[in-house]
C-alpha positions, 0 to 999 in steps of 0.5 A: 532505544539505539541503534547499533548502525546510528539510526533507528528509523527512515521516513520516507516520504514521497512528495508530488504538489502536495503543499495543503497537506505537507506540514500537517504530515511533516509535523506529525512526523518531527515531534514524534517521541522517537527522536533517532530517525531521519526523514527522507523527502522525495520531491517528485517534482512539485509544481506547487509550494510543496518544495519551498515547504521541504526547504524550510523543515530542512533548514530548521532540522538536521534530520529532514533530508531532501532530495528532488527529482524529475516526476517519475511516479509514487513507486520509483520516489519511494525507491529513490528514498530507500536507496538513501536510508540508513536506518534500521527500520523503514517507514513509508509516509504518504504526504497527505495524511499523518501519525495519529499518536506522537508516539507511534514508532517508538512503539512501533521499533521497540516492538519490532526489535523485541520480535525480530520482526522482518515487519510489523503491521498496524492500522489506521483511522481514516477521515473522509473530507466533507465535499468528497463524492465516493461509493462507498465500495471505494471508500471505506473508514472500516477497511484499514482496521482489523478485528481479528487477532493476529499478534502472534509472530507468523511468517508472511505468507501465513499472515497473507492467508489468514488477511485475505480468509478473514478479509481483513487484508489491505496493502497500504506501505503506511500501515507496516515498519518494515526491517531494512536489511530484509527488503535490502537481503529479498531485493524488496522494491515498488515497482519504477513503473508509472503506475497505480495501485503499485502498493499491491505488488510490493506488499505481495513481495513483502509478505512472501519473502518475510520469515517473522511477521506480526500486527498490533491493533494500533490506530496509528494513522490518520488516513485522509480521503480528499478530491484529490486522492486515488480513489476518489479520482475519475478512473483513466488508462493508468487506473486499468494498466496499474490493475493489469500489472497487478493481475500480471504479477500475481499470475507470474508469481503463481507460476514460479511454483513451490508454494504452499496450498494455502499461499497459491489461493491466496495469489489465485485469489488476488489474481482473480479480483485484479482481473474483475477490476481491469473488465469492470474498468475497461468498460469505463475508460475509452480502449484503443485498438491497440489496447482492445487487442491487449486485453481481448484474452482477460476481457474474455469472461466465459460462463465457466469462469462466471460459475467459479467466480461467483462461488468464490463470492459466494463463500468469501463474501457472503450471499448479499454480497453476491447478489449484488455483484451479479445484479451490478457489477460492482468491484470487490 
């Protein structure tokens, strides 16, 4: 397929001291059957090898596109890429995992283009390196695969609900193409900020403002899980302050008003897990003064909020499930 702007598809791919796994990912990206595309590098500001590995793919391919930078955090090197692209449909690609089917966006852009899909949602395998130490409510090989039929075209806020009822949501930028003009039309972006788990709030904007969405069951993606990932990572300040943003952002969006019954409980209810991650996390990270004072309203859990808490539990997750969250605190 072509174009009628020149490029089917922008990669982009933030990199921060990511040299084990970069040529694996980059390969996995250049031999694609898709040859219409360019790749947008964002070094982050490596401090490993990953830079001199950029330097080389780009020498030898005209379609490898490098730009470096200060290191400024995962959202703002995925905006720097965007602000670049040129192609018709944007592809976010972690630098530590790879496409699992050489021929995956042009299944991916043929599909998209047919639809007029402001994005396209797919899903991933996920393999977990030997040596790695990680609940299992952390890491789960199940939660980037969904059994339920989703194919028909929807809006994004109907998908959004029909994700979160069927608990087959996941907020991965990896597992969706998305149209270009329509993040550029909704000014779409990650948040600059240097946080965590910025992917929640940008795949919220995504799925709100998106008029034509879909998904296919494809496992197009190899998710890996090392020691040097998010979620297997010891939790800090940054892990809490990122799940603060994310609880401040949904309650804001709740607010703004004229949505649809349907779509409030869903940003209620990503409100609500959001702020049972800050409590749980807050009683593992050191707090400061500054930050006790900060929190002390969220932290704040009175019995009336426990009650409808584990009701909501109770009929999204089962009696088990609940069970075990009141006996041990553990995070949805």
């Amino acid at each position: 397929m072509e174009s009628k702007e020149g490029t089917v598809l922008t990669v982009v791919v933030p990199v921060f001291d990511a040299a084990p796994y970069l040529k694996e990912c980059l390969d996995s990206v250049s031999r694609q059957t898709l040859r219409d595309i360019e790749i947008i590098c964002v070094d982050d500001g490596s401090t490993d090898g990953s830079a001199a590995i950029l330097a080389g793919y780009a020498a030898r391919d005209a379609r490898f596109k490098i730009l470096s930078q200060q290191n400024k955090g995962q959202g703002a090197a995925r905006n720097a890429g965007l602000g670049l692209a040129r192609g018709e449909y944007v592809y976010f690609m972690d630098a530590d995992d790879v496409l699992a089917a050489d021929d995956a966006f042009e299944r991916l852009a043929a599909l998209a283009e047919k639809e007029r899909l402001d994005a396209l949602f797919f899903d991933a395998e996920t393999r977990i390196d030997k040596g790695v130490a990680a609940s299992p409510s952390a890491v789960n090989a199940e939660d980037y695969i969904r059994r339920r039929d989703y194919s028909s075209v929807s809006t994004g806020r109907e998908l959004f609900s029909r994700f979160l009822k069927n608990r087959e949501y996941t907020v991965s930028p990896c597992l969706v193409l998305l149209h270009r003009r329509f993040l550029d039309e909704n000014a779409i972006r990650f948040p600059d900020e240097r946080i965590f788990y910025e992917d929640n709030i940008f795949m919220t904007r995504v799925l709100l403002a998106a008029k034509r969405t879909s998904h296919r069951p494809w496992r197009l993606y190899l998710r890996k899980i090392h020691a040097n990932s998010t979620i297997t990572s010891t939790p800090t300040m940054r892990h809490l302050q990122g799940y603060l943003a994310c609880y401040r952002d949904a309650i804001a969006l709740a607010a703004q008003g004229g949505w649809d019954r349907k779509t409030l409980a869903a940003l209620k209810s990503r409100a609500r897990i959001y702020k049972l991650n800050v409590r749980k996390l807050a009683e593992r990270v050191p707090l400061d003064d500054a930050a006790k004072a900060e929190l002390a309203p969220i932290l704040e859990y009175p019995l009336r909020e426990k009650a409808v808490n584990a009701f909501h539990c109770l009929r999204e997750r089962g009696l088990v499930f609940t069970i075990k969250r009141i006996l041990f605190g553990r995070m949805p």
